[in-house]
TIFILO-711399 format. One record per residue (C-alpha): residue number from 1; residue in one letter; x, y, z. Coordinates in Angstrom, 2 decimals. Example, Ala and Ser with C-alpha at 12.3 -4.5 7.8 and 13.67 -1.06 7.14 Angstrom:
+-----+-----+---------+---------+---------+
|   n | res |      px |      py |      pz |
+-----+-----+---------+---------+---------+
|   1 |   A |   12.30 |   -4.50 |    7.80 |
|   2 |   S |   13.67 |   -1.06 |    7.14 |
+-----+-----+---------+---------+---------+
***
This chain:
+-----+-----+---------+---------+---------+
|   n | res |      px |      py |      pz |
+-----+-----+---------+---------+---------+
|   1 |   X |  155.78 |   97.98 |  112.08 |
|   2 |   X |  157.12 |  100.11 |  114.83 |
|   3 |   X |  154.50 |  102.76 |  116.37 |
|   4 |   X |  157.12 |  105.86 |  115.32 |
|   5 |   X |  157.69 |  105.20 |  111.83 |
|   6 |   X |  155.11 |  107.47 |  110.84 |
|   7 |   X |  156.40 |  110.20 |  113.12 |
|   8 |   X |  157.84 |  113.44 |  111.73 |
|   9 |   X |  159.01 |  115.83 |  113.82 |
|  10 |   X |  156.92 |  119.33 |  114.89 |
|  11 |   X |  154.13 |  118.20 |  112.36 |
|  12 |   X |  152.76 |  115.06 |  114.53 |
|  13 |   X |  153.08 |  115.01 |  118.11 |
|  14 |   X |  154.09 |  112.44 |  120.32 |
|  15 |   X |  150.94 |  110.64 |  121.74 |
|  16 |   X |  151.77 |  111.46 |  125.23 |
|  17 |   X |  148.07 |  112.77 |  125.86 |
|  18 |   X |  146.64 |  109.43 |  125.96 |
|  19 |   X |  147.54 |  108.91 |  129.26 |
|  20 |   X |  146.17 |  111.64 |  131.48 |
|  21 |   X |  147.40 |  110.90 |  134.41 |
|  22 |   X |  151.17 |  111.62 |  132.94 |
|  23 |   X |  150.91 |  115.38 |  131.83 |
|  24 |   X |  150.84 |  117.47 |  135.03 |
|  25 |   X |  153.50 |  115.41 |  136.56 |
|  26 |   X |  155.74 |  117.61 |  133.63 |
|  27 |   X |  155.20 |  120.44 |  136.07 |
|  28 |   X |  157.37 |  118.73 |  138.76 |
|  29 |   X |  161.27 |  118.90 |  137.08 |
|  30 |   X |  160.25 |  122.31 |  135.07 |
|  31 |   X |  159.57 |  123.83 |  139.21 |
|  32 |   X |  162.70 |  121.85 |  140.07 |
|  33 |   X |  165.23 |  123.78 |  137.37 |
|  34 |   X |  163.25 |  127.17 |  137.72 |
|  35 |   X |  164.24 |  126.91 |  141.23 |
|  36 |   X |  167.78 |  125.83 |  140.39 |
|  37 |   X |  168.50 |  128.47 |  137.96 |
|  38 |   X |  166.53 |  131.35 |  139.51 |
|  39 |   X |  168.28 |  130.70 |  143.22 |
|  40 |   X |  171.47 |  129.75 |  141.76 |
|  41 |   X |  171.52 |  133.52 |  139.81 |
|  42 |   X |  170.14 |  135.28 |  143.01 |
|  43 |   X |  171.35 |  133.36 |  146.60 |
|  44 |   X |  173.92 |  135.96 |  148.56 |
|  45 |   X |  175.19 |  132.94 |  150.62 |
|  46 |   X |  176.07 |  129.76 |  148.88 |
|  47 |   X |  175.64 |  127.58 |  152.13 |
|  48 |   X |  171.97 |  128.61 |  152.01 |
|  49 |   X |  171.44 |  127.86 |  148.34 |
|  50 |   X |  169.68 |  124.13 |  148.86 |
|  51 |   X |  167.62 |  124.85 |  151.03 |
|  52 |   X |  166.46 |  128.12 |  148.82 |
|  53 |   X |  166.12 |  125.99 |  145.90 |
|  54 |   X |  163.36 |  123.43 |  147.88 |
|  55 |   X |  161.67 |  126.68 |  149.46 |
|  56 |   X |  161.12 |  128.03 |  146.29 |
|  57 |   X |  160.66 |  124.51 |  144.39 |
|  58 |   X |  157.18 |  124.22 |  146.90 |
|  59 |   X |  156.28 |  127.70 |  146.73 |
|  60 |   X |  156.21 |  126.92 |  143.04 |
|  61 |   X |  154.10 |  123.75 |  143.29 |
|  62 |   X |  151.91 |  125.31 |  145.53 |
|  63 |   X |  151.32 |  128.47 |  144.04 |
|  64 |   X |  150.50 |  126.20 |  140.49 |
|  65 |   X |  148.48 |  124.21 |  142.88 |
|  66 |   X |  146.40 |  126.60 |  144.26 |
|  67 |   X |  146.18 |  128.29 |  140.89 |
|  68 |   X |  145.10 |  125.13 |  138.92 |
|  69 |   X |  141.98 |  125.09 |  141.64 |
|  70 |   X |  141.19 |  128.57 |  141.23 |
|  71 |   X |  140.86 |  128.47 |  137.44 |
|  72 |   X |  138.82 |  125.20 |  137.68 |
|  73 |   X |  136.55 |  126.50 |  140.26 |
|  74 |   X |  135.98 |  129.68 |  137.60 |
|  75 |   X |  135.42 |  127.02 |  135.31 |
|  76 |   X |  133.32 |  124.82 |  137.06 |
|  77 |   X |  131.01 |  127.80 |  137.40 |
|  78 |   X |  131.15 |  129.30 |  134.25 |
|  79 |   X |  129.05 |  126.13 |  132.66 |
+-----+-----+---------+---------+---------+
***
């Protein structure tokens, strides 16, 4: 029997949390077409839109970065 032919749709989700190793790599292409979209909308000079779009794609990544260590460090000493 195939391991989807239970599935149905928004009622059981995909067992993607099993690995968890996978799940904050997701964060990667949604920085990468935030970047895309919001530069694309708001660059004045279309020669300097790539390298926009990877200035803002790390500021992303690092600001989530920095972020994601910040509210584990509350966490860590909240217990």
């Amino acid at each position: 029997m195939h391991p989807l032919a239970d599935y149905r749709p928004f009622l059981d989700p995909l067992p993607i949390w099993t690995r968890t190793w996978i799940w904050p790599l997701l964060i990667i292409p949604l920085c990468a077409g935030v970047a895309v979209v919001y530069k694309t909308i708001r660059c004045r000079v279309i020669s300097r839109l790539p390298r926009e779009i990877v200035e803002l794609f790390f500021t992303i990544l690092i600001g989530m970065a920095l972020s994601a260590l910040a509210l584990a460090g509350v966490a860590h000493l909240m217990q």
